[in-house]
VMD Tcl script that draws the C-alpha trace (Angstrom):
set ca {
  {67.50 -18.77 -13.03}
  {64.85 -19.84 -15.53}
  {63.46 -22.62 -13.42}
  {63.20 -20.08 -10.97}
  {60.99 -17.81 -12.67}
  {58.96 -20.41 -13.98}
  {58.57 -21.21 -10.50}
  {57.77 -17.41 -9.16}
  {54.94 -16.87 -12.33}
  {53.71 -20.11 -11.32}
  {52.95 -19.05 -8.06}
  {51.95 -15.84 -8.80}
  {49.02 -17.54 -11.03}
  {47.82 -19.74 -8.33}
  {47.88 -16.78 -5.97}
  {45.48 -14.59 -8.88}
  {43.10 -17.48 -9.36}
  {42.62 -18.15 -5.71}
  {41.90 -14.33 -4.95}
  {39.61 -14.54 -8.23}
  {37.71 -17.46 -6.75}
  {37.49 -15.80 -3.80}
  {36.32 -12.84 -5.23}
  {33.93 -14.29 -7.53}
  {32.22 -16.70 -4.54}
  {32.37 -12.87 -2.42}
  {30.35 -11.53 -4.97}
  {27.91 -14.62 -5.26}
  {27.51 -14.29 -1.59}
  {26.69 -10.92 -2.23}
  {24.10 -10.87 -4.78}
  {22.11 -14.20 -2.68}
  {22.58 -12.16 0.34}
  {19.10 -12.63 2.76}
  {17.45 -9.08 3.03}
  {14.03 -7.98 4.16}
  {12.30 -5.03 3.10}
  {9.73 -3.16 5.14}
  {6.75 -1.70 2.43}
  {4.49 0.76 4.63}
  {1.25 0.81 2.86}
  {-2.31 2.10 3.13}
  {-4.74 -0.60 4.93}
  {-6.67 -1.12 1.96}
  {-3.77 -2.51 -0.25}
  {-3.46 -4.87 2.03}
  {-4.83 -8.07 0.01}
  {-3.45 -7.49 -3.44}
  {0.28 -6.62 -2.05}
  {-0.15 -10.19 0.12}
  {-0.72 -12.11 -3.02}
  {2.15 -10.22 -5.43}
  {4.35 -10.38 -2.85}
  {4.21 -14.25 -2.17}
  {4.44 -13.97 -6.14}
  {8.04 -11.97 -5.72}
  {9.58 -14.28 -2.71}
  {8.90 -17.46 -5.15}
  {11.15 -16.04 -7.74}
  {13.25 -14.41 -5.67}
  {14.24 -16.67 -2.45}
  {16.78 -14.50 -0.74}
  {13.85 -11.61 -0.12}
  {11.39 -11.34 2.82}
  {8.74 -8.46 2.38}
  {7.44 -7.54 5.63}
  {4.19 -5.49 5.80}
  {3.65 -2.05 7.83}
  {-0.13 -1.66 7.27}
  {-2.14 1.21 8.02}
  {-3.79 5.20 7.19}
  {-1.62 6.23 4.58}
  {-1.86 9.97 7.43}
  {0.26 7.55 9.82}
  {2.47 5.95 8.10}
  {3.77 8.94 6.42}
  {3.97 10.12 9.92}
  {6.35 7.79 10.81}
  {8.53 7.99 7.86}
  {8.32 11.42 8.53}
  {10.27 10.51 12.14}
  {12.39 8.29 11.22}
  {10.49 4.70 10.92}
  {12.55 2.19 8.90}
  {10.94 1.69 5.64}
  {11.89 0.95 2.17}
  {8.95 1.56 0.19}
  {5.93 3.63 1.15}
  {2.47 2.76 -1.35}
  {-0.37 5.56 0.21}
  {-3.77 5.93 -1.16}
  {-3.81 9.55 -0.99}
  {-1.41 12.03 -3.04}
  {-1.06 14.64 -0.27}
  {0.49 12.40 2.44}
  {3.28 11.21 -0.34}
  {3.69 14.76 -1.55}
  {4.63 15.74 2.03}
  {7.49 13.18 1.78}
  {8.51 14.31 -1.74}
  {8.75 17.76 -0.30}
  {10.43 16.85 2.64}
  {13.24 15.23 0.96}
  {12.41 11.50 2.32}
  {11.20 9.98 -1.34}
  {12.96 11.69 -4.32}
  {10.42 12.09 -7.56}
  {12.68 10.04 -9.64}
  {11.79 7.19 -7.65}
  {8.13 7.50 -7.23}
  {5.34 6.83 -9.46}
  {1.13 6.98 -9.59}
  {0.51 2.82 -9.72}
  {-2.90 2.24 -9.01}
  {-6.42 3.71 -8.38}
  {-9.72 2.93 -6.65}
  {-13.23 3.86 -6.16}
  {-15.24 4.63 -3.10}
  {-18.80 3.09 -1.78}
  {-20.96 2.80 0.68}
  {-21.70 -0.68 2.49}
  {-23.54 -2.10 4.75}
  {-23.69 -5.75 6.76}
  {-24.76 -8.59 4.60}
  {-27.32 -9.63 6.55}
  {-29.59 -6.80 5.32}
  {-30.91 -5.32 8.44}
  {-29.61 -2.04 7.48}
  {-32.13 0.44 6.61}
  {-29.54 1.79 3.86}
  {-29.77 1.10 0.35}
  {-28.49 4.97 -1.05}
  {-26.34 7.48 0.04}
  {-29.47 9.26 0.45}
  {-30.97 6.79 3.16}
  {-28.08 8.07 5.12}
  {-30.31 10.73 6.52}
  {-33.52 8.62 7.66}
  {-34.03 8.88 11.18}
  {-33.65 4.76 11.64}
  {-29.98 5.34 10.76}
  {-28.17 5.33 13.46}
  {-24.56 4.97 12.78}
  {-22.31 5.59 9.75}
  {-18.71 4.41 10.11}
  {-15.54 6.18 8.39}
  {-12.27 6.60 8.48}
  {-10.72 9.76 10.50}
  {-10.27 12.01 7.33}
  {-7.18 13.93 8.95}
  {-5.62 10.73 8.49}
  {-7.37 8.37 6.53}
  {-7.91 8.89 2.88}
  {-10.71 6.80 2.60}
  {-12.52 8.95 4.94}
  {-10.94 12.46 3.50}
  {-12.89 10.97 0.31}
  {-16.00 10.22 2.20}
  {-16.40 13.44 3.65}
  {-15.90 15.06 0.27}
  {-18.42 13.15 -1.67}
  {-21.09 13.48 1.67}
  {-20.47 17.42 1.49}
  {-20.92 17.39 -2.63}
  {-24.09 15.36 -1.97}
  {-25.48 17.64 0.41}
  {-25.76 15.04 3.29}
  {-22.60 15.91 5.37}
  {-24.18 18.58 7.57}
  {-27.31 16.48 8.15}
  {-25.03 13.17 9.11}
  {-22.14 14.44 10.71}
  {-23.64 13.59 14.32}
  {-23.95 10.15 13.36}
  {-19.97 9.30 12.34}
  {-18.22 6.79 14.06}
  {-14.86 6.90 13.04}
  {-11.99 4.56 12.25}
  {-8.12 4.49 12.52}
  {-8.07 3.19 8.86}
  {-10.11 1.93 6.47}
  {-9.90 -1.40 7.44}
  {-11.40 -1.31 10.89}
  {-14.49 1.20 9.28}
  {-15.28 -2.12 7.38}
  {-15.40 -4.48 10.58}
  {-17.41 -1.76 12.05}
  {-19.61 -2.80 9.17}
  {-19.47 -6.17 9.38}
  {-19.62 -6.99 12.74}
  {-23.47 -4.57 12.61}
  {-21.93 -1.95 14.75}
  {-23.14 0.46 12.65}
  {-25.87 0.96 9.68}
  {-23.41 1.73 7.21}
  {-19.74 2.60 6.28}
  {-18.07 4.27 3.75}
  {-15.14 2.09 1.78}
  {-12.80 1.75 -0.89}
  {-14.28 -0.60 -3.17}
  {-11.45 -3.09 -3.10}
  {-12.15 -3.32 0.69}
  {-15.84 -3.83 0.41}
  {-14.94 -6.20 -2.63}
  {-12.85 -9.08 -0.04}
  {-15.15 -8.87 2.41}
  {-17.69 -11.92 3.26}
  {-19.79 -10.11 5.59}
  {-20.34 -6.10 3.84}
  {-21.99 -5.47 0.56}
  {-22.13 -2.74 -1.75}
  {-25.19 -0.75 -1.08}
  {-24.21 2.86 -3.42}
  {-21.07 4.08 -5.32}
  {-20.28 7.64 -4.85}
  {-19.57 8.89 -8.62}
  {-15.79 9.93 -9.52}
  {-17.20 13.68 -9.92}
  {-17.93 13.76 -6.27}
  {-14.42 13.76 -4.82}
  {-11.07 13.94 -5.80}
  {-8.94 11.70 -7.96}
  {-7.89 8.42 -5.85}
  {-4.36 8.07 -6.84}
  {-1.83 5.71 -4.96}
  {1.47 6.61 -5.20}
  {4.20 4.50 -4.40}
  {7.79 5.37 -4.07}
  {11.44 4.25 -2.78}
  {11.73 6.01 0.65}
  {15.31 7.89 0.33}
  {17.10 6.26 4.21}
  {16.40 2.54 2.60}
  {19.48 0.42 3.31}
  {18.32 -1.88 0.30}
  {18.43 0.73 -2.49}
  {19.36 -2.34 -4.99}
  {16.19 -4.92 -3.38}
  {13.55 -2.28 -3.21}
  {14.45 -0.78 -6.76}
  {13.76 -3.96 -8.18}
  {10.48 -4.53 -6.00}
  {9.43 -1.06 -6.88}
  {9.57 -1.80 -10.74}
  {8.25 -5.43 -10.01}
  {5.07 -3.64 -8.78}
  {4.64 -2.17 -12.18}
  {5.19 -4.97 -13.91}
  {1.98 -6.59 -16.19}
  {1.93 -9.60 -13.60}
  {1.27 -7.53 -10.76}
  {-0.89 -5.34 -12.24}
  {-3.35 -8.16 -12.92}
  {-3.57 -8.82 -9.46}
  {-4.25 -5.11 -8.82}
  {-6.95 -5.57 -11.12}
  {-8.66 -8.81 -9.59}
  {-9.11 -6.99 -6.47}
  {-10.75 -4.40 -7.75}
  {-7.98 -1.13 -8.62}
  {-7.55 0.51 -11.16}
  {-4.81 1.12 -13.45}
  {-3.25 4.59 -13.81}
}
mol new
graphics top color blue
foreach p $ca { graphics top sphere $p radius 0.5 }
foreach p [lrange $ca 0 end-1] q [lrange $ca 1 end] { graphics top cylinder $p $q radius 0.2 }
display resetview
């Protein structure tokens, strides 16, 4: 009878260390499970968030960030509808609000991460008759470029600090506009127009714009990016961490080498 039981417990410990191991190699699985998270973000992020996120995926080899680039209008459009999205980083407060309102990103997981500045710039190989915001109204400028500011923040911003400068009425017939910020600056740099109206961060990457004029900070609203953890992600766990990464003091220097600002 003894041998017996000796025999049963025996058995019974093999069985409890063999569902442990299986359990334990379950949860290793687990936590090196591949996932890839979508981040929507505003066109003009575009460069910095490349660079910090090949900083992430060295450290953390089971993560793919993909990219959903464009007006911060649009993309909080199609979070709005359903788009699949784990993180959403816009350059203007009002579009992210509208999700915070709406239920899709809840405050506790959002924060203000970064600012910027806007200027004016024109195509490096100095044909442009611009050199101020004021030139804007000679007669030899043709075309100004800007984002749609419905939908683009950059060009929301523009039209505010033209209006506060007096020069909106006056230029108004000349604005070609842009889907996003980024294609206002190719407008630039490919001397399709005289002038375009930028983040600086944009204007600071590119080989073929230069700064011309910086519209003051008193001319326009605070330019906030918020960032937050959109509420449908199916990676609550991945994107929490990326969404605190972004805060961290290493990615914040990169932030800063392209040209934001730190809120």
């Amino acid at each position: 009878m003894r041998r017996k039981n000796l025999i049963l417990t025996a058995t019974a410990m093999t069985v409890c260390l063999l569902a442990a191991g299986c359990s334990s190699n379950q949860t290793s699985k687990d936590a090196d499970k591949d996932v890839t998270l979508t981040i929507s973000a505003a066109a003009s992020a575009q460069d910095a968030l490349e660079e910090i996120q090949n900083n992430y995926e060295k450290t953390h080899s089971n993560i793919t960030i993909q990219d959903n680039y464009g007006s911060s209008g649009a993309l909080q459009k199609q979070i709005s509808q359903g788009a699949e999205a784990d993180l959403f980083f816009s350059a203007a407060e009002d579009k992210f609000q509208k999700l915070v309102d709406d239920g899709d990103i809840a405050k506790k997981d959002s924060t203000d991460l970064v600012g910027n500045e806007i200027v004016l710039v024109v195509p490096k190989n100095g044909d442009s008759p611009v050199k101020h915001f004021d030139d804007l109204t000679k007669s030899d400028t043709e075309k100004i470029a800007l984002g749609t500011p419905e939908s683009v923040p950059a060009g929301a911003y523009a039209k505010e600090s033209l209006t506060k400068l007096s020069l909106w009425d006056k230029v108004k017939d000349k604005i070609v506009y842009g889907k996003d910020v980024r294609q206002v600056l190719s407008y630039v740099e490919t001397g399709n127009v005289d002038a375009g109206i930028v983040y600086k961060t944009d204007a600071l990457v590119s080989k073929k714009a230069e700064i011309a004029d910086e519209a003051d900070a008193d001319k326009h609203s605070p330019i906030v990016y918020p960032l937050g953890i959109v509420k449908d992600t199916k990676h609550r766990k991945e994107a929490k961490e990326f969404y605190e990464y972004l805060q961290t003091d290493e990615a914040m220097k990169v932030f800063e080498k392209y040209g934001f600002t730190a809120e």
